[in-house]
Biopython code that builds the backbone (N, CA, C, O; Angstrom):
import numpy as np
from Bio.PDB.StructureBuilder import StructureBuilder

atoms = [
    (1, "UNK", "N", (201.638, 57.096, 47.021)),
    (1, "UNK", "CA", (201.061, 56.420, 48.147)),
    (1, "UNK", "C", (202.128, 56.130, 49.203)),
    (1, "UNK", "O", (201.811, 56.054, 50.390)),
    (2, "UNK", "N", (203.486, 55.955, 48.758)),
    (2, "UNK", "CA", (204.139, 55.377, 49.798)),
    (2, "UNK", "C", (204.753, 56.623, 50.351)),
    (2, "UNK", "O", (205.537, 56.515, 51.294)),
    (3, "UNK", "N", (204.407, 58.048, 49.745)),
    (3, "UNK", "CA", (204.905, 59.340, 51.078)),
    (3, "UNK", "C", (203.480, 59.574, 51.452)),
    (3, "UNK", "O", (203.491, 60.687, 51.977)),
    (4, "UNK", "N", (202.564, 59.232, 51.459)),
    (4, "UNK", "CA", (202.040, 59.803, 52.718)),
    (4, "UNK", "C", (200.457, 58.548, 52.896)),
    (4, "UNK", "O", (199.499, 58.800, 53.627)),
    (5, "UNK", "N", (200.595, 57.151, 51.950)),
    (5, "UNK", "CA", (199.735, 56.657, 52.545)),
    (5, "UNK", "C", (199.546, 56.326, 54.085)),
    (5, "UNK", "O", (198.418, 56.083, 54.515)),
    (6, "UNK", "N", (200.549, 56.319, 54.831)),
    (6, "UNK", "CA", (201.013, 56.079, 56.401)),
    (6, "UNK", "C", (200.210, 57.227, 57.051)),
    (6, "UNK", "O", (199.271, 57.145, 57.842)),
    (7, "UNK", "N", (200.868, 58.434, 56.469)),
    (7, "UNK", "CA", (200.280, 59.690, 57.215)),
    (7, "UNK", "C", (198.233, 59.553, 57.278)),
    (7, "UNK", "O", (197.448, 59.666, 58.219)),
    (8, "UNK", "N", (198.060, 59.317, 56.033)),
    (8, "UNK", "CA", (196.564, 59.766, 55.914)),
    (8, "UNK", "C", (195.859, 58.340, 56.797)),
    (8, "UNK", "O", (194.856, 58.589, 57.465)),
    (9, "UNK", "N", (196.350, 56.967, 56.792)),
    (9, "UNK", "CA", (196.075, 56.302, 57.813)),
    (9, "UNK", "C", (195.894, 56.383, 59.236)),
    (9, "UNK", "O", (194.970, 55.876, 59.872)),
    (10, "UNK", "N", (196.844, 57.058, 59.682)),
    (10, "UNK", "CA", (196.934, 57.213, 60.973)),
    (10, "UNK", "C", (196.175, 58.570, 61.086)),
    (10, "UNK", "O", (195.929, 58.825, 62.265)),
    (11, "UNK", "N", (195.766, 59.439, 60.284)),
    (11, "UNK", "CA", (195.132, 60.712, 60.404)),
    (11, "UNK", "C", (193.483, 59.758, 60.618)),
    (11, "UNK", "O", (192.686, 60.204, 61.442)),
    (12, "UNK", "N", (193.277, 59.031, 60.162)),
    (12, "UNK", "CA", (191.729, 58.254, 59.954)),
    (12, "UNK", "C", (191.594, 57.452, 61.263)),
    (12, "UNK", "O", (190.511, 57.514, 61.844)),
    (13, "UNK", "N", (192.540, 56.738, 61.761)),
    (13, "UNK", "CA", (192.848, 55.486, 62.978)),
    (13, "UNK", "C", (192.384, 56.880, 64.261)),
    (13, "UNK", "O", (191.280, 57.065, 64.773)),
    (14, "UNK", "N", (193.188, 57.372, 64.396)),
    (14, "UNK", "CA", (193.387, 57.984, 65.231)),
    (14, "UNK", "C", (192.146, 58.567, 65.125)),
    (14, "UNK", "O", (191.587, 58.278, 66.183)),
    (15, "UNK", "N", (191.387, 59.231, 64.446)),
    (15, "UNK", "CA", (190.204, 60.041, 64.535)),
    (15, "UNK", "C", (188.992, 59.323, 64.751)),
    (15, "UNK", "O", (188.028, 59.866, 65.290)),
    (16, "UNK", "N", (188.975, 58.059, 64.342)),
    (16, "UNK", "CA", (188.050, 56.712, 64.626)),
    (16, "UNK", "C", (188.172, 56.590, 66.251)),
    (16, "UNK", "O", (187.163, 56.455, 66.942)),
    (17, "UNK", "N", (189.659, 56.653, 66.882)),
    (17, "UNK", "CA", (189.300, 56.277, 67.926)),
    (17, "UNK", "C", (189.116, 57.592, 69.020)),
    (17, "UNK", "O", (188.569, 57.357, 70.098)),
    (18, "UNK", "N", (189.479, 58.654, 68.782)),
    (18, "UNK", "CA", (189.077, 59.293, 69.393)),
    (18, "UNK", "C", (187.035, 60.023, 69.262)),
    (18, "UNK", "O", (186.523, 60.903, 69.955)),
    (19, "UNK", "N", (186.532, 59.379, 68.372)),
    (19, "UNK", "CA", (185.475, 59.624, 68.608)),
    (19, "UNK", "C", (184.696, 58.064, 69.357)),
    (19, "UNK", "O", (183.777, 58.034, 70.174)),
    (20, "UNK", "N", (185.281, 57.139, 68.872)),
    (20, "UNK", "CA", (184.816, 55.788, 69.749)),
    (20, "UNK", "C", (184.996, 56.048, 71.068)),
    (20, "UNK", "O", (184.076, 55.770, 71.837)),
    (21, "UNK", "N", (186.022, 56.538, 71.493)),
    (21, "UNK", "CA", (186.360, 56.840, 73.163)),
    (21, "UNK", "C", (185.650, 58.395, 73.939)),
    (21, "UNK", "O", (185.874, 58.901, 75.039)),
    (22, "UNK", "N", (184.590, 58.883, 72.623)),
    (22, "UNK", "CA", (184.129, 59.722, 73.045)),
    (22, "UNK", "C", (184.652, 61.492, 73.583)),
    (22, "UNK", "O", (184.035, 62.377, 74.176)),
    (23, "UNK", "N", (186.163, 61.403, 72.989)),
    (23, "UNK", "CA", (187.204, 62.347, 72.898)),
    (23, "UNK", "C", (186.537, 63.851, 72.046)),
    (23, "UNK", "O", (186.501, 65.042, 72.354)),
    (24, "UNK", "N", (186.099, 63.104, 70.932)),
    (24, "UNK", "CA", (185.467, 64.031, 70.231)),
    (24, "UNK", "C", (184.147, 63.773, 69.446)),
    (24, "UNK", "O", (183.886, 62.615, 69.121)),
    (25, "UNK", "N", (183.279, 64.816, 69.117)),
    (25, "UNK", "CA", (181.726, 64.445, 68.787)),
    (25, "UNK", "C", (182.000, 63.846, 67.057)),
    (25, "UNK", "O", (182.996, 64.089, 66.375)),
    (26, "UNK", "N", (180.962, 63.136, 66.707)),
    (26, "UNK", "CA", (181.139, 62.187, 65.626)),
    (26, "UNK", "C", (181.128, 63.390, 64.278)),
    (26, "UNK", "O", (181.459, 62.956, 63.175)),
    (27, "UNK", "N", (180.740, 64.906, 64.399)),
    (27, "UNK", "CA", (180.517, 65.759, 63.779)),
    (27, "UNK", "C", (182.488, 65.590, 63.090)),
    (27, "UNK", "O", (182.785, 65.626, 61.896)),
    (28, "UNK", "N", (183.534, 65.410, 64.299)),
    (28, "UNK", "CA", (184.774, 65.079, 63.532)),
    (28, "UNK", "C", (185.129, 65.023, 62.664)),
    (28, "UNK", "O", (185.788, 65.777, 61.948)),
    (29, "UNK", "N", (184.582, 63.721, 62.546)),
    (29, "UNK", "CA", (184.878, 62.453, 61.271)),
    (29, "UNK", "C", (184.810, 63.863, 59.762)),
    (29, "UNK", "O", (185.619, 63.935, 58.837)),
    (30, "UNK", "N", (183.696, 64.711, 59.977)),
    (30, "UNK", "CA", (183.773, 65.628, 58.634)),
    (30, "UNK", "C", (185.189, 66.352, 58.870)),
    (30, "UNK", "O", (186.145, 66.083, 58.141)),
    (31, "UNK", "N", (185.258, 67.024, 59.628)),
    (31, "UNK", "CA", (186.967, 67.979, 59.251)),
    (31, "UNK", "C", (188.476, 66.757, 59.346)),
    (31, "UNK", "O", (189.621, 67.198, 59.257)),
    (32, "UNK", "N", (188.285, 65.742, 59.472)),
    (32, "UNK", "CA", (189.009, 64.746, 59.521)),
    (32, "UNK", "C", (189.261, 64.120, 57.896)),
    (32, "UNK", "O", (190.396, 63.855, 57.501)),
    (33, "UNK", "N", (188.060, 63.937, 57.057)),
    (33, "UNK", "CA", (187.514, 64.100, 56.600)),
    (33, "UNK", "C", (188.601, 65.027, 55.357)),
    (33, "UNK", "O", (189.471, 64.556, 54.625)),
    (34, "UNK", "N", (188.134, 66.455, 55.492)),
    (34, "UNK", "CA", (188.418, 67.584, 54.912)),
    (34, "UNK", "C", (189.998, 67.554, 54.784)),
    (34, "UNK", "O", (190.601, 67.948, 53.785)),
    (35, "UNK", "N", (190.462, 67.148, 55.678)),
    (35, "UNK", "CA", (191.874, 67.018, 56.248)),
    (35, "UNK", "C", (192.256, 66.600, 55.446)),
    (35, "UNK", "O", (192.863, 67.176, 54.544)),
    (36, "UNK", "N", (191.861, 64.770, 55.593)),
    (36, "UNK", "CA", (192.422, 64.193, 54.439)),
    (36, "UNK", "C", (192.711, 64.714, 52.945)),
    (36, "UNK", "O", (193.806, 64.688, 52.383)),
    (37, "UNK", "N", (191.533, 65.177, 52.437)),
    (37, "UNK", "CA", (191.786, 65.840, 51.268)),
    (37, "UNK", "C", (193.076, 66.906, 51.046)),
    (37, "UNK", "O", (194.065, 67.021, 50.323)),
    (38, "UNK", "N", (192.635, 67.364, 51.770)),
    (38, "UNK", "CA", (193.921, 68.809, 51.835)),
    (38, "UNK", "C", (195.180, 67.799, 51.911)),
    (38, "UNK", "O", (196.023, 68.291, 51.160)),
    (39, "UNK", "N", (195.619, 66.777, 52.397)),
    (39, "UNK", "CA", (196.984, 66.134, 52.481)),
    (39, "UNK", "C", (196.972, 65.322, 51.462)),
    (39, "UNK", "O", (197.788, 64.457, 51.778)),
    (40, "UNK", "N", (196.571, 65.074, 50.479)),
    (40, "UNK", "CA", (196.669, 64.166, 49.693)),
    (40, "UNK", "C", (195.576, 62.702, 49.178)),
    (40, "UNK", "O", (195.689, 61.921, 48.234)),
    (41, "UNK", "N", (194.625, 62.800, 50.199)),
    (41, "UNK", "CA", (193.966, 61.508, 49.417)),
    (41, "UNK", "C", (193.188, 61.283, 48.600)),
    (41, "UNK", "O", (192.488, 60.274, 48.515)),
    (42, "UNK", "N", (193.223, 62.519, 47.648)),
    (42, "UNK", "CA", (192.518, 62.418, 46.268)),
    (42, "UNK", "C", (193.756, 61.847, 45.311)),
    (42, "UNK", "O", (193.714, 60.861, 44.575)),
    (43, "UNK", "N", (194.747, 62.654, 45.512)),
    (43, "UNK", "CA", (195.834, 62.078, 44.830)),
    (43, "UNK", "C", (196.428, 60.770, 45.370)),
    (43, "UNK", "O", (196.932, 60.128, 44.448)),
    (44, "UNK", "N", (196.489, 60.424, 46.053)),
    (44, "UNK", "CA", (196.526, 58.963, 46.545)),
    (44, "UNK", "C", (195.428, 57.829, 45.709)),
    (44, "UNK", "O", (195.822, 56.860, 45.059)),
    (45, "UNK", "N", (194.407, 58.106, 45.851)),
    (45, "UNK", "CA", (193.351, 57.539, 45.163)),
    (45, "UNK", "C", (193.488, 57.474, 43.708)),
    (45, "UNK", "O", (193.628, 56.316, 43.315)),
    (46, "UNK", "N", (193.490, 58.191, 42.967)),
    (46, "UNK", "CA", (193.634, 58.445, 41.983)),
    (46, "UNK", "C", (195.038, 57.375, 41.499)),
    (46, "UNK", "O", (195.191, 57.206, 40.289)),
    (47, "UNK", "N", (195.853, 56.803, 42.306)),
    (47, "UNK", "CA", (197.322, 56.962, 41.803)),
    (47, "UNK", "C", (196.812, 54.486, 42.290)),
    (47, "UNK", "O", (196.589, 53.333, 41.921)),
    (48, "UNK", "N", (196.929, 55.140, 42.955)),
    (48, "UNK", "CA", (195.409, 53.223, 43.607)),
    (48, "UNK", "C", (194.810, 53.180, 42.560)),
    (48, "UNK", "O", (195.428, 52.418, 41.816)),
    (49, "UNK", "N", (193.604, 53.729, 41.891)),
    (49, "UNK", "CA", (192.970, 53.544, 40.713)),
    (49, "UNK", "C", (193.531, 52.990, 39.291)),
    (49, "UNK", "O", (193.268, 51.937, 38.710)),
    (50, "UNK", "N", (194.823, 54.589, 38.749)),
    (50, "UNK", "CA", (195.494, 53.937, 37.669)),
    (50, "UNK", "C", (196.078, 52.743, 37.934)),
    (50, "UNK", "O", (195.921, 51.976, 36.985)),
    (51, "UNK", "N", (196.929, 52.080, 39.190)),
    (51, "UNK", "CA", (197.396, 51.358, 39.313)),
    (51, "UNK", "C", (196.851, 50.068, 39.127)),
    (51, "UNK", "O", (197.330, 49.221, 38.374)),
    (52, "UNK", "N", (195.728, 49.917, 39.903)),
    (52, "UNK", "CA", (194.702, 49.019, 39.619)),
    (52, "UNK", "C", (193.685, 48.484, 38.055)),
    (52, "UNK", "O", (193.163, 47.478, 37.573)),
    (53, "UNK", "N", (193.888, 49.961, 37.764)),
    (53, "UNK", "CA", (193.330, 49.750, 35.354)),
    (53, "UNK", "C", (194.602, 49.076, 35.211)),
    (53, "UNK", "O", (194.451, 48.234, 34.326)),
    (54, "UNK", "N", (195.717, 49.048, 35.635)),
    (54, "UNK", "CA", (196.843, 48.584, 34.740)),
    (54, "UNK", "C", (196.842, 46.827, 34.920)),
    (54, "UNK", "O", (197.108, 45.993, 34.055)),
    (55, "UNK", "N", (196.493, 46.634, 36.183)),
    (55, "UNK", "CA", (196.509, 45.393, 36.497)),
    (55, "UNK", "C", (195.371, 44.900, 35.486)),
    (55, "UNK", "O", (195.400, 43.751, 35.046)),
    (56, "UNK", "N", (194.422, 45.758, 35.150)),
    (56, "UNK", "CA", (192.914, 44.464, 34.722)),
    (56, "UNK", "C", (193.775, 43.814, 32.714)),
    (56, "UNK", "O", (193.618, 42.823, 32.002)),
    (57, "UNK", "N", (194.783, 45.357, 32.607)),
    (57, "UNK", "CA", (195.235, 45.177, 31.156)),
    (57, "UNK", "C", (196.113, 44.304, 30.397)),
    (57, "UNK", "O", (196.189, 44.138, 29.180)),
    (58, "UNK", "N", (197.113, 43.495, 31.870)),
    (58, "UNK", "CA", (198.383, 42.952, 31.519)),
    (58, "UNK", "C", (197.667, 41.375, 32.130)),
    (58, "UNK", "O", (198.133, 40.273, 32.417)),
    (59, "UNK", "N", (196.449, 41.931, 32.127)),
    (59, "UNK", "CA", (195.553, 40.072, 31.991)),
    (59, "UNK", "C", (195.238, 39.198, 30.879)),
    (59, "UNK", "O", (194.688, 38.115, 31.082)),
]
sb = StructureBuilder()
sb.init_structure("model")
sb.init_model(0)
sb.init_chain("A")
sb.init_seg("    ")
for serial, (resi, resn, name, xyz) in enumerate(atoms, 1):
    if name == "N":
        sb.init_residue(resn, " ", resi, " ")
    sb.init_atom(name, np.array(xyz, "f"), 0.0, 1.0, " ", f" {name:<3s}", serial, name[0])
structure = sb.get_structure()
């Protein structure tokens, strides 16, 4: 998360506002979307998840 949670943020911010400002059609948000995946945010997720089972265990 910490090499590229930044990146996939600002890939999402940025695509939010360029369809709010009407830059681009809301159809976007899907290859934005797609994007994400391809850079990492399945594996990001996944890595948030285990992290998060570990916390419920050392309760």
């Amino acid at each position: 998360m910490e090499k590229i949670g930044d990146a996939l943020d600002e890939l999402l911010h940025d695509a939010m506002l360029k369809i709010v400002y009407g830059q681009e059609p809301l159809s976007y948000f899907d290859r934005v979307v797609a994007r994400w995946h391809e850079l990492g945010g399945d594996a990001m997720t996944d890595e948030v998840n285990a992290w998060y089972a570990s916390l419920s265990k050392t309760r």
